[in-house]
C-alpha positions in Angstrom: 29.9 -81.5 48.1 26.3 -82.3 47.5 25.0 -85.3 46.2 24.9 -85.7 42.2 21.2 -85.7 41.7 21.2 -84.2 37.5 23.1 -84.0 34.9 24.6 -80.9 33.0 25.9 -80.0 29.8 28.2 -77.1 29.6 28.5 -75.2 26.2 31.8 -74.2 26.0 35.4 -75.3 26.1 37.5 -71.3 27.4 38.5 -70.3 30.7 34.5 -69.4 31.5 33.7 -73.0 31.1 36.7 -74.2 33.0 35.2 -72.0 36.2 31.4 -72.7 35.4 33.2 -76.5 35.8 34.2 -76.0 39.2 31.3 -74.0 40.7 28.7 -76.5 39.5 30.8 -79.4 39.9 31.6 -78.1 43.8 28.1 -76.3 44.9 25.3 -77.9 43.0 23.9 -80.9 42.8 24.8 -81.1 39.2 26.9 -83.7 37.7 29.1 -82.3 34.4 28.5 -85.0 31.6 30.5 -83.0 28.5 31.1 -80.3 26.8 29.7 -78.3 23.9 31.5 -76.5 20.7 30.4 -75.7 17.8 31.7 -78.1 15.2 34.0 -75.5 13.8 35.6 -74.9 16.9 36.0 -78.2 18.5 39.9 -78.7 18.9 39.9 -81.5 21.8 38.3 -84.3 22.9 38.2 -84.1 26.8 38.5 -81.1 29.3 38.7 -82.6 33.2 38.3 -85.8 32.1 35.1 -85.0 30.3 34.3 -85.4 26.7 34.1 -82.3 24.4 31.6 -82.7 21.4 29.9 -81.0 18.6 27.3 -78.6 19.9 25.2 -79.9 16.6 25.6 -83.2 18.1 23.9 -82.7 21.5 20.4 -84.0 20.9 22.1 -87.5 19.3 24.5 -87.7 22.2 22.6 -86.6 25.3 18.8 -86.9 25.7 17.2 -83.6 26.3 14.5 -84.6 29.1 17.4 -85.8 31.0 19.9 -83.3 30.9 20.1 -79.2 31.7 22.6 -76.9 29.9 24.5 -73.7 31.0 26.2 -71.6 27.8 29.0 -70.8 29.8 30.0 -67.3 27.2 31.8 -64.6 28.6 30.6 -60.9 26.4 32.2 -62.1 22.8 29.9 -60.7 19.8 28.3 -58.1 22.7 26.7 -60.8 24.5 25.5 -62.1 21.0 27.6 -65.5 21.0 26.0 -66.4 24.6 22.3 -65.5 23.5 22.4 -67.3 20.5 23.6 -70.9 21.8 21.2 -70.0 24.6 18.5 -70.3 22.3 19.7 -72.9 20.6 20.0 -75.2 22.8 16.8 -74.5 24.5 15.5 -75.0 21.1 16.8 -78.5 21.5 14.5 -79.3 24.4 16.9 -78.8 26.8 16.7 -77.4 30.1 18.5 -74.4 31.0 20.2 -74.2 34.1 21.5 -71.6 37.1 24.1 -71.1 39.9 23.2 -68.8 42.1 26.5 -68.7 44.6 25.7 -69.7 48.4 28.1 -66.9 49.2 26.0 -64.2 47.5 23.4 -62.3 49.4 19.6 -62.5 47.1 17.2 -60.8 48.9 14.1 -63.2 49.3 11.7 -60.6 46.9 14.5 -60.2 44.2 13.2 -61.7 40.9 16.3 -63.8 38.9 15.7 -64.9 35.5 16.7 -68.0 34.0 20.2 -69.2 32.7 21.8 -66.4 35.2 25.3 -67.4 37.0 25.9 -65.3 39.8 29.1 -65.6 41.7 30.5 -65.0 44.9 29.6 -62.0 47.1 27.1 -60.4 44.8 24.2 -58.6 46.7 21.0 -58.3 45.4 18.3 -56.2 47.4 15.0 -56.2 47.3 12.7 -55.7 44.5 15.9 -55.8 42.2 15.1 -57.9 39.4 18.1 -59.9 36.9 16.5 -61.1 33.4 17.6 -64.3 31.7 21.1 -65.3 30.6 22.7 -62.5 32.9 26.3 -63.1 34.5 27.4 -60.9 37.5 30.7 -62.0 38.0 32.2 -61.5 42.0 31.4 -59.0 44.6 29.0 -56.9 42.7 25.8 -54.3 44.5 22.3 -54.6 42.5 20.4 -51.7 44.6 16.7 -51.4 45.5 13.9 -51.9 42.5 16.6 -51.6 39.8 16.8 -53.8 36.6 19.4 -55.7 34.7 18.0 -56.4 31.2 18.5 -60.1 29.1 22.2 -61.3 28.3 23.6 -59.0 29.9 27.2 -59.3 31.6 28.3 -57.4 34.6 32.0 -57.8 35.5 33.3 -57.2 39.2 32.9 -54.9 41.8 30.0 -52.7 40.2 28.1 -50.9 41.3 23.9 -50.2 39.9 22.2 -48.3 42.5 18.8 -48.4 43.3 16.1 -47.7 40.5 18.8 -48.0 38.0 17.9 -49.7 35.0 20.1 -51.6 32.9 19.4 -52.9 29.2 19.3 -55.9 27.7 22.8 -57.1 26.0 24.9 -54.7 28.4 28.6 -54.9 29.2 29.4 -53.5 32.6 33.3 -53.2 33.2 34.8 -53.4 36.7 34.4 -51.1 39.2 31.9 -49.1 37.4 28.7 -46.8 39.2 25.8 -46.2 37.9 24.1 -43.6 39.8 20.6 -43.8 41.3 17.2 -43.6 38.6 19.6 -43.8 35.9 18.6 -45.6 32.3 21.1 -47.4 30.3 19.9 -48.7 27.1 20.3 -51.9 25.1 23.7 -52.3 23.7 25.7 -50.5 25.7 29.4 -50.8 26.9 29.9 -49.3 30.2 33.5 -49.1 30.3 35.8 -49.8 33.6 35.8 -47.8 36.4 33.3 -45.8 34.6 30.4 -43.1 36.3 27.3 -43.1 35.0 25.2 -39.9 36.7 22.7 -39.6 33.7 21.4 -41.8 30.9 22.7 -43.4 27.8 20.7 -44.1 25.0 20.9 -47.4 23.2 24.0 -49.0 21.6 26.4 -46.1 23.7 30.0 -46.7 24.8 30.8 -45.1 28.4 34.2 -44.1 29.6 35.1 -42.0 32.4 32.4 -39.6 34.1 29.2 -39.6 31.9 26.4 -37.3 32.7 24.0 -38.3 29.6 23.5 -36.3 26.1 21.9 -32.9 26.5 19.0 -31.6 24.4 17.6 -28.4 23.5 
């Protein structure tokens, strides 16, 4: 286990939290300190042994210049929950923070945003770019010079082949393809197992086999 060397600040209290927990406190130098809800939602004061506070409390509690934050948000609101208390508490001065699995293959030119958690077994080839608060949960392919647009979260075993370019605020179900040079705009719900051969304009749901909207 590496050595504590920083402090973190996980906003969050659900199952994603309980993992982000375990990853950071296991494969990162970073030492969990508490936990953030929002004051409506706070319904217990420790998880792990850690304090659970009010979000809104953060800056009186926990100095910003010496702490990082991860908004550990799964796809609630389309992304929206995650991106919001992103910003928030990078509004707050604090310092947003990444895990990057040791287990995942990132080729050495492949661009990764900020606030991006990437788990186990993902590959990422080169000239594959990941924008900011992205999650690509396990065992995930991110071909050749394709893009994966702000908070965006791509579940497991997906696959975006090379070129592809993904929106911001996507959802990505399991096992899903999206074929090579394909555009998927912002907003869009790719849905399990789902094949995407052609594009999908913003704000589209995909199920099954989708070969984009023809026009005459």
């Amino acid at each position: 286990m590496p050595a504590k060397t920083s402090r973190i600040l996980i906003v969050g209290d659900g199952a994603f939290a309980e993992v982000a927990f375990e990853y950071f406190t296991v494969d990162t130098e970073h030492e969990v300190v508490a936990f953030a809800v929002e004051r409506a939602y706070l319904k217990r004061a420790e998880l792990f042994g850690v304090p659970v506070v009010a979000f809104e409390d953060l800056p009186s509690r926990f100095s910003p210049s010496d702490h990082a934050f991860y908004a550990a948000l799964v796809y609630t609101e389309g992304n929206r929950l995650r991106a919001r208390l992103y910003q928030a508490a990078k509004e707050m001065g604090y310092r947003a923070a990444s895990y990057v699995s040791p287990r995942a293959f990132v080729w050495r030119n492949a661009v990764l945003g900020e606030h991006v958690f990437v788990f186990e077994q993902n590959v990422i080839q080169p000239f594959a770019s990941v924008g900011n608060n992205v999650v690509l949960w396990s065992g995930n392919h991110v071909g050749h010079h394709s893009s994966i647009g702000d908070h965006s979260f791509v579940s497991s075993h997906v696959v975006i082949s090379g070129y592809a370019t993904l929106g911001t605020s996507a959802f990505v179900g399991v096992n899903a393809t999206i074929s090579t040079k394909v555009t998927i705009g912002n907003d869009c719900t790719i849905g399990a197992g789902a094949l995407v051969l052609g594009d999908a304009p913003d704000a589209t749901t995909v199920v099954g086999s989708w070969r984009g909207i023809r026009t005459v």
